[in-house]
DRENLUMLUM-334193 format. One record per residue: residue in one letter; z, x, y of N, C-alpha, C, O in turn. Coordinates in nm, 3 decimals. Each point is the difference from the previous one (the first is absolute). Example, Ala and Ser with C-alpha at 12.3 -4.5 7.8 and 13.67 -1.06 7.14 Angstrom:
<pt code="A" n_w="0.780" n_u="1.319" n_v="-0.569" ca_w="0.000" ca_u="-0.089" ca_v="0.119" c_w="0.000" c_u="0.090" c_v="0.120" o_w="0.066" o_u="0.104" o_v="-0.002"/>
<pt code="S" n_w="-0.138" n_u="-0.139" n_v="0.107" ca_w="0.006" ca_u="0.082" ca_v="0.119" c_w="0.073" c_u="-0.077" c_v="0.109" o_w="0.017" o_u="0.051" o_v="0.111"/>
REM end
This chain:
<pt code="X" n_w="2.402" n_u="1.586" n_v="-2.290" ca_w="0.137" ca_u="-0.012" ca_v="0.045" c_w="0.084" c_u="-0.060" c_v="-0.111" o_w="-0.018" o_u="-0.113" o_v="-0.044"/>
<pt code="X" n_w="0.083" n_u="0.172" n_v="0.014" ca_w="0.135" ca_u="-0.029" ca_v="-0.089" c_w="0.147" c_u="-0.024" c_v="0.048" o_w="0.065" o_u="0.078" o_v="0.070"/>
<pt code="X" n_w="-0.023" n_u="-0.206" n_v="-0.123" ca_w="0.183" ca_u="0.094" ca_v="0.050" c_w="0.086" c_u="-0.153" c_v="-0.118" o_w="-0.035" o_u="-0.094" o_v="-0.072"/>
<pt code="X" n_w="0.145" n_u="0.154" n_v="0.116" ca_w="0.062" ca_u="-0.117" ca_v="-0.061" c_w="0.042" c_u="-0.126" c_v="0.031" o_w="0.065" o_u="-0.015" o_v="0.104"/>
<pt code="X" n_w="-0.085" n_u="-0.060" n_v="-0.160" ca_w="0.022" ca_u="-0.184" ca_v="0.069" c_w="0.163" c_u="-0.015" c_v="0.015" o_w="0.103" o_u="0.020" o_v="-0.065"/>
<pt code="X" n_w="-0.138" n_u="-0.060" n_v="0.174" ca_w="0.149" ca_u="-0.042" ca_v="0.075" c_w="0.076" c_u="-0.102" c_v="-0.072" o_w="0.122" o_u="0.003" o_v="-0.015"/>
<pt code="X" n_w="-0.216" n_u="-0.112" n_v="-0.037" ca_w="0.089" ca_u="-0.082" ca_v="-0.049" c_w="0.036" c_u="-0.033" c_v="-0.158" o_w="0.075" o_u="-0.079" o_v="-0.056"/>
<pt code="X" n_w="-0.191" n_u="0.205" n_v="0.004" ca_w="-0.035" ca_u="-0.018" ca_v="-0.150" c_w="0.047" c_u="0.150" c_v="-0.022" o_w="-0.085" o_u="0.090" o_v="-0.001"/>
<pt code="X" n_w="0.197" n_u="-0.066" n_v="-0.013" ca_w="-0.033" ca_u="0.206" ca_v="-0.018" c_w="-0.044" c_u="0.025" c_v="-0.101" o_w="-0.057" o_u="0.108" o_v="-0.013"/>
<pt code="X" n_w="0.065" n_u="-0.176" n_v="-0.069" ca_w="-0.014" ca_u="0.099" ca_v="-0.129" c_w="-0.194" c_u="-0.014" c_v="0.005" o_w="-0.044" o_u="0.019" o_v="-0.113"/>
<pt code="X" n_w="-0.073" n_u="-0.049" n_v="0.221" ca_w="-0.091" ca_u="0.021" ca_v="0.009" c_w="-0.035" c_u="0.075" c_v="0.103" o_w="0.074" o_u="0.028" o_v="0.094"/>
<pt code="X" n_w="-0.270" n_u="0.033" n_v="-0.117" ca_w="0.008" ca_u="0.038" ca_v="0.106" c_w="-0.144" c_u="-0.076" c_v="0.079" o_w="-0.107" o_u="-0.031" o_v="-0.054"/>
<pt code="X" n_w="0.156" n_u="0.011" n_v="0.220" ca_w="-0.109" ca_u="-0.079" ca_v="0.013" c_w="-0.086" c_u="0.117" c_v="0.045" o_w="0.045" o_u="0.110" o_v="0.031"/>
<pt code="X" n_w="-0.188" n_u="-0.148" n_v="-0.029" ca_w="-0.141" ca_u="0.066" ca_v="0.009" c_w="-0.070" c_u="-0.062" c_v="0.095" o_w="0.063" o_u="-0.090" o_v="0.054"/>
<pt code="X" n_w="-0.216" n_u="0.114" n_v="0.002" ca_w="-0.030" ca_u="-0.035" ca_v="0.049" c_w="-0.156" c_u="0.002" c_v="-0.059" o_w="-0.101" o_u="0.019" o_v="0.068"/>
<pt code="X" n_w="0.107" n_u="-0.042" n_v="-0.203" ca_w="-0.129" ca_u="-0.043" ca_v="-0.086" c_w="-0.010" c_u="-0.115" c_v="0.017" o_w="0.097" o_u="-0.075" o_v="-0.019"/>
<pt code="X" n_w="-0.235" n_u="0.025" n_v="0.064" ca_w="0.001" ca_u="-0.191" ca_v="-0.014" c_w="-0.034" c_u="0.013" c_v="-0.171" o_w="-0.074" o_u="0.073" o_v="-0.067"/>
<pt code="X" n_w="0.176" n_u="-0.191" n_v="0.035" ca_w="-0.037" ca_u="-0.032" ca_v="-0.155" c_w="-0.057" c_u="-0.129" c_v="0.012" o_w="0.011" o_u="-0.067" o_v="0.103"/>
<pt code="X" n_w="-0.099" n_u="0.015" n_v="-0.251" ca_w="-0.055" ca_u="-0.100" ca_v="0.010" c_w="0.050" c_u="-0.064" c_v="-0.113" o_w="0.010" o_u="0.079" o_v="-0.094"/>
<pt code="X" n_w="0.038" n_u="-0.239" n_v="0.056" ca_w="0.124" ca_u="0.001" ca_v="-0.065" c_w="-0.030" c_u="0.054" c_v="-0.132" o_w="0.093" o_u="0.061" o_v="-0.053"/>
<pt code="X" n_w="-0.239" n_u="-0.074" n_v="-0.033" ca_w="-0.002" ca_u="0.063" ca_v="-0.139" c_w="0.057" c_u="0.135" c_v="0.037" o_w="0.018" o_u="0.064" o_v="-0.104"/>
<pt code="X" n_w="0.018" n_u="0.003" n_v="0.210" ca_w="0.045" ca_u="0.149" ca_v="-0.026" c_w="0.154" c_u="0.012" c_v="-0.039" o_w="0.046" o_u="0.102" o_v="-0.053"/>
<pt code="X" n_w="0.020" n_u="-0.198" n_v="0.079" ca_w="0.149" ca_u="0.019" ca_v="-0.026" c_w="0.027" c_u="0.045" c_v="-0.124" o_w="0.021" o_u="-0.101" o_v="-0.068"/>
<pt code="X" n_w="-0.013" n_u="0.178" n_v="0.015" ca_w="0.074" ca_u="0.110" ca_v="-0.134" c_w="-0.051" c_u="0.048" c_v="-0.029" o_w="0.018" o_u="0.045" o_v="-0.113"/>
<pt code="X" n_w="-0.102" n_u="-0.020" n_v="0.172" ca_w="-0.127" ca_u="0.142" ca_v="0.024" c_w="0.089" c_u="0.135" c_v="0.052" o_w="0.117" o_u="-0.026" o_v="0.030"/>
<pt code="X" n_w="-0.165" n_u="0.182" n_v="-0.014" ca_w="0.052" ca_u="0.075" ca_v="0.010" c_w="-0.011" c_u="0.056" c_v="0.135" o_w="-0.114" o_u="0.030" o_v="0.038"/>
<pt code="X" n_w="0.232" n_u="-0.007" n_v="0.055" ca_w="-0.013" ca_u="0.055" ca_v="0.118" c_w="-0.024" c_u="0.198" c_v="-0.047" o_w="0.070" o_u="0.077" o_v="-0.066"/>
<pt code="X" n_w="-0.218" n_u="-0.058" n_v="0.150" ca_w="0.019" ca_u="0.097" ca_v="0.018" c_w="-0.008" c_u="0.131" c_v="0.104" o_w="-0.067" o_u="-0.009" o_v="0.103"/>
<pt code="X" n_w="0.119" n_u="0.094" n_v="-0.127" ca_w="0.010" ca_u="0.085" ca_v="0.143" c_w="-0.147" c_u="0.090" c_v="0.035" o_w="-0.111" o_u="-0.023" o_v="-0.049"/>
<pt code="X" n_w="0.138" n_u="0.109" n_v="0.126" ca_w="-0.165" ca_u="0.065" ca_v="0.034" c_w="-0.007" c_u="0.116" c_v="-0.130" o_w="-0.108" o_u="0.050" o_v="-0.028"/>
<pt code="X" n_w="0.200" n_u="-0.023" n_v="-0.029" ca_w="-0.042" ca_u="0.106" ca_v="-0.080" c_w="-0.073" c_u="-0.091" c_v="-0.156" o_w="-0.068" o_u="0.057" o_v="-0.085"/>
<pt code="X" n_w="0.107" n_u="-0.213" n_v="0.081" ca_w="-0.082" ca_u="-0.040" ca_v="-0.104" c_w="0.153" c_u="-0.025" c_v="-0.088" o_w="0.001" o_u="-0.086" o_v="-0.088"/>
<pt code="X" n_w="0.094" n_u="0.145" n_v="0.110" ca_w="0.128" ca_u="-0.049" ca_v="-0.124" c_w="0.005" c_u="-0.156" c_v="0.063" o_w="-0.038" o_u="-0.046" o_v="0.108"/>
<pt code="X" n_w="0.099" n_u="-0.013" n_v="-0.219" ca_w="0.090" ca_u="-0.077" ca_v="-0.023" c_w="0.135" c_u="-0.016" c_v="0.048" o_w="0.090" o_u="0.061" o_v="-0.058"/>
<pt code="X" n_w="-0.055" n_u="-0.159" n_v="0.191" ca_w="0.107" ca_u="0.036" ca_v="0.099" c_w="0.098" c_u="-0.172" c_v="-0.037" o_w="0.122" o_u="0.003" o_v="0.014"/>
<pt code="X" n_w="-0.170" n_u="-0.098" n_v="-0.047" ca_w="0.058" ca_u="-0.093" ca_v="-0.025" c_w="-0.136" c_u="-0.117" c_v="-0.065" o_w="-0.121" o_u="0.017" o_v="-0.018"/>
<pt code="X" n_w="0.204" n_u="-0.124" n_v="0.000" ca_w="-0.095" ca_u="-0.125" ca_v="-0.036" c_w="0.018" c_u="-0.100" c_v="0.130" o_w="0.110" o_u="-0.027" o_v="0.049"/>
<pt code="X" n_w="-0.226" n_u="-0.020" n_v="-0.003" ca_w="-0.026" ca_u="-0.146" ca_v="0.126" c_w="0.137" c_u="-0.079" c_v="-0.066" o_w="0.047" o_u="0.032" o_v="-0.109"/>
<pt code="X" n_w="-0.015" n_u="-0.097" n_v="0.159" ca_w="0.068" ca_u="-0.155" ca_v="-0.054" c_w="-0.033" c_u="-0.082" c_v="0.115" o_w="-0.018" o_u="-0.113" o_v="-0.046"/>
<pt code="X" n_w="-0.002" n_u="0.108" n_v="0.199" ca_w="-0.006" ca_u="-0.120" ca_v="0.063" c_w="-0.047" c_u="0.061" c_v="0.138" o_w="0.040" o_u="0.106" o_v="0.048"/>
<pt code="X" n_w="-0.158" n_u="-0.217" n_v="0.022" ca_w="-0.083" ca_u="0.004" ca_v="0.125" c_w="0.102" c_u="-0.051" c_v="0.099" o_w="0.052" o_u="-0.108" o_v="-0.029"/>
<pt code="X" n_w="-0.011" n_u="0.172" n_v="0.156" ca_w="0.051" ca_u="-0.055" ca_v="0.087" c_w="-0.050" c_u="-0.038" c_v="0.076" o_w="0.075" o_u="0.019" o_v="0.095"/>
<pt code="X" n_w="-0.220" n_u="-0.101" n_v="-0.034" ca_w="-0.042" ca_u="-0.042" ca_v="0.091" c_w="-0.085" c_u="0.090" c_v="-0.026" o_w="-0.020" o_u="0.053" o_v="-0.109"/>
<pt code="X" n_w="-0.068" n_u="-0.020" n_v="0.281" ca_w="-0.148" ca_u="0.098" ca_v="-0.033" c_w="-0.010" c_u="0.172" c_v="-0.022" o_w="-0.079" o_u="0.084" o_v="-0.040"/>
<pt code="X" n_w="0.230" n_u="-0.097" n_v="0.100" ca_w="0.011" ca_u="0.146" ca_v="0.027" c_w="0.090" c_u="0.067" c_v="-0.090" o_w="-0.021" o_u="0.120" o_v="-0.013"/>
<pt code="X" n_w="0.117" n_u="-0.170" n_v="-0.053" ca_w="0.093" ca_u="0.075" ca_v="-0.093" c_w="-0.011" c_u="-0.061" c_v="-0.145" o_w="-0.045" o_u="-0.110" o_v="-0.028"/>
<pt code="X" n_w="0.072" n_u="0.160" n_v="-0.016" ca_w="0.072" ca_u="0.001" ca_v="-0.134" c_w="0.078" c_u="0.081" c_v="-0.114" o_w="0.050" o_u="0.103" o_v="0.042"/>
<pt code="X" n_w="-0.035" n_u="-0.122" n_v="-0.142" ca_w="0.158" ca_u="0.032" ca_v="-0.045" c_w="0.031" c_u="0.083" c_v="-0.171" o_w="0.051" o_u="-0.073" o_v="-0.085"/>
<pt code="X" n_w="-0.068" n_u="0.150" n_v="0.066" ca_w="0.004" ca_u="0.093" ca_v="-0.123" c_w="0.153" c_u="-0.020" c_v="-0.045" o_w="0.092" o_u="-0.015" o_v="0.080"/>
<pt code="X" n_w="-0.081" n_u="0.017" n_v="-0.199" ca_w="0.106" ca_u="0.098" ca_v="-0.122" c_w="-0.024" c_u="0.143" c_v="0.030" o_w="-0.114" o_u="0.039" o_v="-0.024"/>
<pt code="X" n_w="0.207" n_u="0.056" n_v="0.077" ca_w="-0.042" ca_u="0.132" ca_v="-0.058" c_w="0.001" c_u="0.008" c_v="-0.116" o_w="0.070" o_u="-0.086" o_v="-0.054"/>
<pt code="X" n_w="-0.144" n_u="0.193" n_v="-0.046" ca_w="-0.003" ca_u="0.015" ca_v="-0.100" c_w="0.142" c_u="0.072" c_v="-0.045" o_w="0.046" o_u="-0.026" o_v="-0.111"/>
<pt code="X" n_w="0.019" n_u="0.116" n_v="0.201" ca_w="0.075" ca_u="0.070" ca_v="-0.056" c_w="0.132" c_u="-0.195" c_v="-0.101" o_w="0.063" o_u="-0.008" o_v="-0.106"/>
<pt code="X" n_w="-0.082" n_u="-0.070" n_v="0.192" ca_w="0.045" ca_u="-0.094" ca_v="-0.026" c_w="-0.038" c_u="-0.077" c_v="-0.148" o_w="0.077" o_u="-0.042" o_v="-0.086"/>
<pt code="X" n_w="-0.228" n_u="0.042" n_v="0.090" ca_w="-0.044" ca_u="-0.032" ca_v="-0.137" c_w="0.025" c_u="0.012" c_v="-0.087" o_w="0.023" o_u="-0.091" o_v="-0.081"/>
<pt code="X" n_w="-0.014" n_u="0.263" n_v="0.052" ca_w="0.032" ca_u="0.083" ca_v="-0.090" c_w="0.105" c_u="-0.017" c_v="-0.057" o_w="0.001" o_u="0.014" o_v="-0.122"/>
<pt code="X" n_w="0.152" n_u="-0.055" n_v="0.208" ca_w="0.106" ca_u="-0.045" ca_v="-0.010" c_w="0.014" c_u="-0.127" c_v="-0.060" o_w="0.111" o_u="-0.036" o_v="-0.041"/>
<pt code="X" n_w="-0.204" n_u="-0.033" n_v="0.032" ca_w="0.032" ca_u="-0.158" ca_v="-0.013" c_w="-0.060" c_u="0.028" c_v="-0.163" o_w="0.053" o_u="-0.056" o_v="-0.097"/>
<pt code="X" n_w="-0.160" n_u="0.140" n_v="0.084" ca_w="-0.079" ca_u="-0.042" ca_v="-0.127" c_w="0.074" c_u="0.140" c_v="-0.092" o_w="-0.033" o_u="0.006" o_v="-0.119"/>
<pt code="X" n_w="0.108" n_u="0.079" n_v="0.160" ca_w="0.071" ca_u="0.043" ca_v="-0.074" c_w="0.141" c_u="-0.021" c_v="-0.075" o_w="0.043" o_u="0.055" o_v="-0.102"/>
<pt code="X" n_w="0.015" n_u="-0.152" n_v="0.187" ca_w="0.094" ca_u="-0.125" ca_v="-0.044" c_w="-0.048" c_u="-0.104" c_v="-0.070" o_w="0.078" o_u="-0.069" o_v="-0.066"/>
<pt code="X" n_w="-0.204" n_u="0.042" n_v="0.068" ca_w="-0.052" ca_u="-0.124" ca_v="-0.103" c_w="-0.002" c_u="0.094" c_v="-0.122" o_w="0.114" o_u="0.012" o_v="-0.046"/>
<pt code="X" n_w="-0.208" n_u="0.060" n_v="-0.022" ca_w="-0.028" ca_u="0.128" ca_v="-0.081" c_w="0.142" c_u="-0.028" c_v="-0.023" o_w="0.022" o_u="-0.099" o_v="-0.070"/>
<pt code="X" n_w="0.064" n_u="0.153" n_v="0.107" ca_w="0.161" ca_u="0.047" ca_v="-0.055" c_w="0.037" c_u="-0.114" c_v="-0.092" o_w="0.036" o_u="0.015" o_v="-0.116"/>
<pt code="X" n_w="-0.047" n_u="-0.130" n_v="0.179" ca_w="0.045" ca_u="-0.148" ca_v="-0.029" c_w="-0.057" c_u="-0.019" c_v="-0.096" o_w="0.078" o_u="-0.038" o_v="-0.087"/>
<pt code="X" n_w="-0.165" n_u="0.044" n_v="0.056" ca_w="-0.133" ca_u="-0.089" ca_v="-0.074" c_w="0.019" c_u="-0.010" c_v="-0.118" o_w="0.006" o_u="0.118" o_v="-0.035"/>
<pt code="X" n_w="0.016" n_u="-0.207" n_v="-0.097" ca_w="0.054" ca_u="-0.014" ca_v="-0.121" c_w="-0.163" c_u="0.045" c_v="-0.036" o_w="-0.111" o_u="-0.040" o_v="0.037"/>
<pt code="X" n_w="0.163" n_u="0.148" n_v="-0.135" ca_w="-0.192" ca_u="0.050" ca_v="-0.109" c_w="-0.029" c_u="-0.144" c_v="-0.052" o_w="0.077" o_u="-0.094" o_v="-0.021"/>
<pt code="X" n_w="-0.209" n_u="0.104" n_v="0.009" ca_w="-0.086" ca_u="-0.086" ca_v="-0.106" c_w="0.042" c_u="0.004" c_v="-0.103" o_w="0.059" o_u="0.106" o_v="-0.020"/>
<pt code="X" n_w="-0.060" n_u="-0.178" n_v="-0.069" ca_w="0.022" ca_u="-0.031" ca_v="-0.143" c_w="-0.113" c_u="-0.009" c_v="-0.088" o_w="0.016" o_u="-0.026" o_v="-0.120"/>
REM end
């Protein structure tokens, strides 16, 4: 079960129990892709992903930013 968190939108909550080393680990769907990253356990029954399409966004704005090495 997937959907989006009511009070967090920009995640989506799940219904994977995570165990806390799993938080930034990779949520994934039944076909095996890559659908978001864990960030946080809500109690026993939920918890709470980044979609990736989101990731992608965040780490393609860092990349843009990023002063080269010297």
């Amino acid at each position: 079960l997937s959907k989006r968190a009511e009070d967090f939108e920009l995640a989506i909550q799940h219904d994977t129990v995570l165990e806390p080393w799993q938080c930034g680990g990779p949520l994934i769907n039944l076909e095996g892709k890559a659908v978001g990253i864990n960030i946080a356990r809500a109690g026993r029954v939920a918890s709470y992903a980044l979609p990736a399409s989101l990731v992608k966004r965040i780490v393609d704005d860092l990349r843009a930013k990023a002063k080269p090495r010297t």
